[in-house]
N, C-alpha and C positions, 0 to 999 in steps of 0.2 A: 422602746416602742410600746403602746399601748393597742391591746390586740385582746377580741375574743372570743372565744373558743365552744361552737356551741351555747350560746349562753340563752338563758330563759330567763323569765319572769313573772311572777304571779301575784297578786294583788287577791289576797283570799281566795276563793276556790278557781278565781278568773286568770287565764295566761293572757299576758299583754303580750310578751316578745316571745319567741320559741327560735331556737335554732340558728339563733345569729353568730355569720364566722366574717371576723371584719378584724385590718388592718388599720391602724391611723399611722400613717408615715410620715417620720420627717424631711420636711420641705413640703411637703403636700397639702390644697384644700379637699376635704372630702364633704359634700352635700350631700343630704338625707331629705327626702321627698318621700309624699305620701299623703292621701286624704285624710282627714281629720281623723283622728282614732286610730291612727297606722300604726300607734307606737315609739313615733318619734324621740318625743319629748322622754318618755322611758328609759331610752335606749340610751340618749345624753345623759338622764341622769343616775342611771347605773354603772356607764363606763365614767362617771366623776368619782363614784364612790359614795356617791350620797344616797343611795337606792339598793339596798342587797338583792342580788341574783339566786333565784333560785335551781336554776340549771347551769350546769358547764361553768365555766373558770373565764375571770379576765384579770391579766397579767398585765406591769407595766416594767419594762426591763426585766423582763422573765420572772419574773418578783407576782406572788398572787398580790392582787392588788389589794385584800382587807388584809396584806401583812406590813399596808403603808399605815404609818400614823396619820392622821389631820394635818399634823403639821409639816410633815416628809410631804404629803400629795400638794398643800397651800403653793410649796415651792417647785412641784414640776409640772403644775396643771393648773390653769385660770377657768372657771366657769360663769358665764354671764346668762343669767335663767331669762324662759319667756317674759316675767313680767316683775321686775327687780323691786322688792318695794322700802321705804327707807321714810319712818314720820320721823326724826331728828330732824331740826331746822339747821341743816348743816351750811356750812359754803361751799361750793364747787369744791375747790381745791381740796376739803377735808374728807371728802369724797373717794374721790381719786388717788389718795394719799392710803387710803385705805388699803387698795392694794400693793403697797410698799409693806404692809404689817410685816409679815410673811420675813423678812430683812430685814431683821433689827440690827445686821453690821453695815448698812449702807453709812457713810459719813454723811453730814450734811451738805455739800456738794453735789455728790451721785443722788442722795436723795432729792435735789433740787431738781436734778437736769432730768434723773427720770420723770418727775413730773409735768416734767413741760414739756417732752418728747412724748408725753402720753397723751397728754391734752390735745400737742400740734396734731397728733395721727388723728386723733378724732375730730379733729375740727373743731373742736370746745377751747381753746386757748380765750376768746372772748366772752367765755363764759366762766374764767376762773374765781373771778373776787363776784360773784351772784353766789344770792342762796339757793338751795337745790331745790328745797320747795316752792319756791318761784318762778320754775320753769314748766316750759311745755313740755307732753309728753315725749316729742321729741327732744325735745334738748336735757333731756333729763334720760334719754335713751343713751347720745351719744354724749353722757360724762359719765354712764355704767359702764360704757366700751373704754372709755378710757382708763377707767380702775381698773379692769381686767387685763389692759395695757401695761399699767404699770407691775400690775402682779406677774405677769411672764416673762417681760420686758426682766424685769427686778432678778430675776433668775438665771439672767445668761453667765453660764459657763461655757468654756471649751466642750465642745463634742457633749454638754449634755442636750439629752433628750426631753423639750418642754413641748406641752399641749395647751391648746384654745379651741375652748369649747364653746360655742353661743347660738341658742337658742332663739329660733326666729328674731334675728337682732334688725332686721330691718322692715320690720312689722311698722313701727310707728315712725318710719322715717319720710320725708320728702323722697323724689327722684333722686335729686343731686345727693344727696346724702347718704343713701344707698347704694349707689356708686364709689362714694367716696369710702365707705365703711370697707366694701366686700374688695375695693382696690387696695387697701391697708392690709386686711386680713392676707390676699394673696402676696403682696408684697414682702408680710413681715416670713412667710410660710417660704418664702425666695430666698430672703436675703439672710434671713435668721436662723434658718431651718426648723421651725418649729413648725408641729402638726396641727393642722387646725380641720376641725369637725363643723361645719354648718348645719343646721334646720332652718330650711327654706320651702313658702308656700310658693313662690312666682319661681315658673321651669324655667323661664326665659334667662333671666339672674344668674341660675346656679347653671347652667349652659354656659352662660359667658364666664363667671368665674374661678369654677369649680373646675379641679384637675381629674377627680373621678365622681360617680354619684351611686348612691344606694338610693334603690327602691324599694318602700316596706306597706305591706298590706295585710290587716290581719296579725300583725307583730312578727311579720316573717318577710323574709328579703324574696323579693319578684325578680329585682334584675340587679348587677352592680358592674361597674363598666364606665369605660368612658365617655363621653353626655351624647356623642354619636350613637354608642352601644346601648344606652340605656332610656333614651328619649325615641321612642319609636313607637306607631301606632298602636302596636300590638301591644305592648306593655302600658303605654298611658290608659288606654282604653281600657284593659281589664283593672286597674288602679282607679280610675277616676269616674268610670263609666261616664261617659264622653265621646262622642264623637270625635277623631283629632288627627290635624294635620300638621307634617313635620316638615317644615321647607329648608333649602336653603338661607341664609342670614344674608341681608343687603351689603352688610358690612363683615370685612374678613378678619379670621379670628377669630371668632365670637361662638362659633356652636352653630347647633341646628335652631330656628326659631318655630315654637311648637305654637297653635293656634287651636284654642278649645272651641267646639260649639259646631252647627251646621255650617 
């Protein structure tokens, strides 16, 4: 499990995060909400490893986590950042292959079939043979989601413990595509057990598809809970300062539907 403990962060004499104690479990999505400056993005990229912590410990299998190598973390955690940038004029598939690195014992078979079970999840399969730079930013969104697929995907073992982490991934997506992204991530966090961490601006979203939610303000956790527990006037309000109303959802399942504004 990837878990941490107290943890801070400072950026020069400035604390971004303080006091953060958060599980990521597998089988679990976990959503992370918050106004712009909350910390977020921090917070992901501390629990990857790519950001040193300057308070408290995070462990991944009980293990401090700077006692992983790069290439020990490559193979139990995929990270897909807010805005993924890549000037190679590559081709989709070279792409997405990428996150195969990580497995230089895949044979050429396995290596095939993860590739195109990464592309299908993402809905990029008819984006395979285009170049990358020839896309939109959506469609150049959803073939990052898909290398991040093959990288975790590329990793299943028995009973081991893999993480996906992604960074407002459905920022530059359509409706449908955003749907179909956060149905994946839940699905794979189902059927695969792997723990997957969200950064999401739309509450609505992470309502529907989020098993629990963090809320961070100020780089410290307001409320964390399930999207009932955590999506309620009182807390949205003092986060987003906003007037806010939390209804029932038309459709069942789905969470509470929160409505900002008068």
């Amino acid at each position: 499990m990837l878990s941490a403990h107290q943890l801070g962060c400072h950026r020069g004499s400035r604390q971004i995060l303080g006091g953060i104690d958060l599980e990521l479990r597998a089988g679990e999505v976990l959503g992370v909400l918050g106004a712009n400056g909350a910390g977020k993005t921090t917070l992901l990229a501390t629990l990857a490893g790519e950001l040193a912590s300057s308070e408290g410990r995070i462990e991944l299998d009980g293990q401090a986590l700077s006692s992983w190598t790069p290439a020990e973390l490559a193979r139990r955690r995929a990270v897909l950042p807010q805005s993924p940038s890549l000037s190679f004029d590559l081709s989709v598939r070279e792409v997405v292959a990428m996150g195969a690195y990580p497995f230089p014992e895949l044979a050429p078979a396995p290596h095939e079939a993860l590739l195109r079970q990464a592309l299908h999840r993402a809905d990029a399969t008819g984006l395979a043979d285009r170049r990358y730079l020839g896309l939109s930013g959506g469609e150049q969104q959803r073939v990052q989601f898909a290398r991040v697929l093959a990288q975790v995907l590329g990793g299943y073992e028995t009973q081991q413990y893999r993480a996906l982490l992604l960074d407002e991934p459905t920022a530059s997506l359509d409706p449908r595509h955003q749907l179909m992204l956060l149905r994946a991530v839940r699905t794979l966090a189902r059927d695969q057990g792997i723990a997957a961490l969200v950064v999401l601006h739309d509450v609505n979203l992470a309502a529907q598809w989020c098993d629990r939610l963090l809320l961070l303000a100020g780089g410290r956790t307001v409320a964390l809970g399930l999207p009932a527990q955590v999506l309620t006037p009182h807390w949205l309000e003092q986060v987003y300062e906003l007037p806010v109303r939390v209804l029932a959802h038309p459709l069942p399942d789905r969470g509470p539907l929160v409505v900002f504004g008068e």
